[in-house]
N, C-alpha and C positions, 0 to 999 in steps of 0.2 A: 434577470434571474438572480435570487438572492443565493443564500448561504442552506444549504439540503442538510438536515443535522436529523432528519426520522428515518424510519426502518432503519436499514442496514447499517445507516450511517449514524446511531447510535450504539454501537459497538465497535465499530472501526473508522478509521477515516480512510483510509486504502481499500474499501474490501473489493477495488477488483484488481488489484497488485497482491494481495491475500489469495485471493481463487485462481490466481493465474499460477503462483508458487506450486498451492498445493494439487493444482493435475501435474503442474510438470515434476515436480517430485514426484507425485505416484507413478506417473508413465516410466521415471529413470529406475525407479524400485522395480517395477514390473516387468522393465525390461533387461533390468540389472545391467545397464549401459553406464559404465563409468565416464565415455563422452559426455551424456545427454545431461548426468549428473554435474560432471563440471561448468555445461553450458547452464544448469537450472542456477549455479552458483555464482557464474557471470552475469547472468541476466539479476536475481535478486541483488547483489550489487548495483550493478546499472539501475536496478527501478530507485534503488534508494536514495541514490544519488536526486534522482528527477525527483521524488518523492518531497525533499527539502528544496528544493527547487521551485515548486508549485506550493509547498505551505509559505514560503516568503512570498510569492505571488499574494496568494491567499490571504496574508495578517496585510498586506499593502491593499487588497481590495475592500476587505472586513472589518479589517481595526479589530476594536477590542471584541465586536461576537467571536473573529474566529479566536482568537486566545483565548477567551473561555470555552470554546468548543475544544482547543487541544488540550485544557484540564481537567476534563471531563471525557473524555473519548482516545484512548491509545492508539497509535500511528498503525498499529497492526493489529492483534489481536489481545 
């Protein structure tokens, strides 16, 4: 399987660490849970962490496509 850079993945290179933020942020608003907030704030941390993680995979698997895909395409939105 090569390197996926259409649909979604021409706007974001996370977008499912993107969607997973924004329901748990809407669920913390909705519920006005200051826990669930702080956990939404732990967890974005932690993806981020993995996040760099998996793009050094990524430039070690793809070389120079994926470097030109993270010049053109933002880590989030």
């Amino acid at each position: 399987m090569g390197l996926n850079t259409n649909g979604i993945y021409k706007f974001s290179r996370n977008p499912m660490y993107v969607a997973y933020f924004i329901c748990f942020i809407g669920m913390a608003l909705l519920t006005q849970s200051l826990i669930l907030l702080c956990i939404v704030v732990i967890f974005q941390i932690s993806a981020h962490w993995i996040i760099l993680s998996e793009e050094k995979w990524c430039m070690e698997k793809f070389g120079e496509s994926y470097k030109q895909y993270m010049k053109r395409v933002r880590r989030y939105i």
